[in-house]
C-alpha positions in Angstrom: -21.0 -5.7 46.3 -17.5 -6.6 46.2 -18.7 -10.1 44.2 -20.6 -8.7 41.9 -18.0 -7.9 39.4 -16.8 -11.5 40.0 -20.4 -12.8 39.4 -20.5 -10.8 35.6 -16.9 -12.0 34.7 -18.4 -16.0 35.2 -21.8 -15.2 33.6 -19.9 -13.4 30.5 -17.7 -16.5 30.5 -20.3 -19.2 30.3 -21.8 -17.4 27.5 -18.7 -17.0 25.2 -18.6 -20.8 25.9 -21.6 -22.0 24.4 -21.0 -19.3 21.7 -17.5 -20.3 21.0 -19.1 -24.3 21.0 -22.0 -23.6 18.3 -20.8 -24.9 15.3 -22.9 -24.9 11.7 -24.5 -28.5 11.2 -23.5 -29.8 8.3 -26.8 -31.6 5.9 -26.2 -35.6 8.0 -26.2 -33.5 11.1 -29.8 -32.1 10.5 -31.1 -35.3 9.1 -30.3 -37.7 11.8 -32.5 -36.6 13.8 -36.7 -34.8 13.9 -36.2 -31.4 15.8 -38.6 -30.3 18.4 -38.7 -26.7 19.7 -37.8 -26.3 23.1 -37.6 -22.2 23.4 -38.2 -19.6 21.4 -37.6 -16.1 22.3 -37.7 -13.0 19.9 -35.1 -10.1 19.4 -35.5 -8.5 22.7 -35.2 -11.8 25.1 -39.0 -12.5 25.2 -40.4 -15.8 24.8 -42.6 -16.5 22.0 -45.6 -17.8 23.8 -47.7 -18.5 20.3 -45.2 -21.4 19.2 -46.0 -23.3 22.3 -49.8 -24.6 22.8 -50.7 -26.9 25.6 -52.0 -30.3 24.8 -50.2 -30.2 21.7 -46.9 -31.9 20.3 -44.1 -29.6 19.9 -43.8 -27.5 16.7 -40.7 -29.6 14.9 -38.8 -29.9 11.9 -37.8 -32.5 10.1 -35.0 -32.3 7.4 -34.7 -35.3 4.4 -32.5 -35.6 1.6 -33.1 -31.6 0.3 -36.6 -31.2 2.0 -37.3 -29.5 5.2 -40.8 -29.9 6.8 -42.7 -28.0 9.5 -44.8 -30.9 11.4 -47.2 -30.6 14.4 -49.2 -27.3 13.4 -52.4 -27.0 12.2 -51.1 -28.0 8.7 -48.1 -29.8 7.5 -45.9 -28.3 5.4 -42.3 -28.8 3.6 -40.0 -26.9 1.2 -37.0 -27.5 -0.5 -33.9 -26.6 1.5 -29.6 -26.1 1.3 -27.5 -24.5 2.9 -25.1 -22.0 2.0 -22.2 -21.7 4.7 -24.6 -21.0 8.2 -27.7 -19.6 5.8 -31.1 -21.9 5.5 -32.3 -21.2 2.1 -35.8 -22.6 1.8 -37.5 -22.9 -1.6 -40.6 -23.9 -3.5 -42.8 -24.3 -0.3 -46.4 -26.4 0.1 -48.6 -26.5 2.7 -51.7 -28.6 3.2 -54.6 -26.4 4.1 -57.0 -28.0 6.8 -58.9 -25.3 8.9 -57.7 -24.9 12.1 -60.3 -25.2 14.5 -58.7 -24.0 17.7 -57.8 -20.6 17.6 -54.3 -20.8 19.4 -53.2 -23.7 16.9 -54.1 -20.9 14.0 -51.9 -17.9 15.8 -49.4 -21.4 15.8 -49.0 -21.5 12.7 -48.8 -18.1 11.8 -46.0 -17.1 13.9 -44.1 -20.1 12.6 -44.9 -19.6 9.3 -44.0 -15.6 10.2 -40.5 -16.9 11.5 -39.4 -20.1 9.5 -39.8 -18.9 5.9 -38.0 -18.4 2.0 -37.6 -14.6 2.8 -36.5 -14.8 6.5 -32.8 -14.9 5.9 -32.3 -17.7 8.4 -29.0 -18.9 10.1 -28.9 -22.3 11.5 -26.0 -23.4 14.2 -25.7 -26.1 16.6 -24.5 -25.0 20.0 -22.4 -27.0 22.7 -25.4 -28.9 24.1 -26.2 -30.5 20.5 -29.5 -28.3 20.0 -30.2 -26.5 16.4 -30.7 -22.9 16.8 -32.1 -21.3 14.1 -32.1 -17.2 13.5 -34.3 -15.0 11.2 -33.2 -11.6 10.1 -35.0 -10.2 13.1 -33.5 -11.4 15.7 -36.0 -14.0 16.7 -33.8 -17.5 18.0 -35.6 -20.8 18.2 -34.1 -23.8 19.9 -34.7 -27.2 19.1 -33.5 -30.0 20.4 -32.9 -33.5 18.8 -35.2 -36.3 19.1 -34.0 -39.3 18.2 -35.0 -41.1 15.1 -36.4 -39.3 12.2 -39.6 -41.1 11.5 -42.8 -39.4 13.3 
């Protein structure tokens, strides 16, 4: 017992580290790279199981010269995008609309387009490790990670 205090002190530690690292990515820093989730985990710590769907690429963004898109759901879609200071502000949104055959590619895309909206009131920050992490009002965190290249 006597190390347990010790063991909180190092955990709370290597947490304000990769807090104090995260930075906000400026517009070149999102658009060097395609950005494929690699966890997502809502307000309360749990993963969001819906995002991820086995045999299927990961659910990723790509940001371009004012456009964001949303690739590797059922449908594509893309919406204008800036930033104001750490904010994501995404406007004037399409979204092709194919049917999605498999039911867990359907609940895909409506968590992600539940999540990653205009009227989420995102924040976007890039922590020590070079990942984007993206939060909604709610309390929801995704985690992508770069992929190098920006072409599909």
């Amino acid at each position: 017992m006597k190390h347990v205090p010790v063991l909180i002190i190092a955990a709370l530690l290597v947490m304000s580290a990769d807090v104090a690292a995260a930075s906000t990515p400026s517009t070149d820093q999102l658009e060097a790279h395609r950005w494929q989730l690699a966890r997502a985990t809502d307000a309360q710590g749990r993963r969001i199981d819906a995002l991820f769907v086995r045999g299927r690429p990961p659910y990723t963004l790509r940001f371009q010269p004012g456009y964001m898109s949303q690739l590797n759901l059922c449908n594509q879609s893309s919406s204008t995008y800036h930033l104001q200071g750490d904010r994501l502000v995404l406007e004037g949104g399409i979204i092709t609309t194919a049917a999605c055959i498999r039911p867990e590619v359907a609940e895909q895309e409506r968590v992600a387009g539940t999540l990653v909206n205009a009227r989420a009131e995102m924040t976007l920050a890039l922590d020590g490790r070079g990942r984007l992490l993206l939060r909604n009002a709610y309390g929801d965190v995704l985690e992508f990670a770069p992929v190098a290249g920006t072409d599909e």
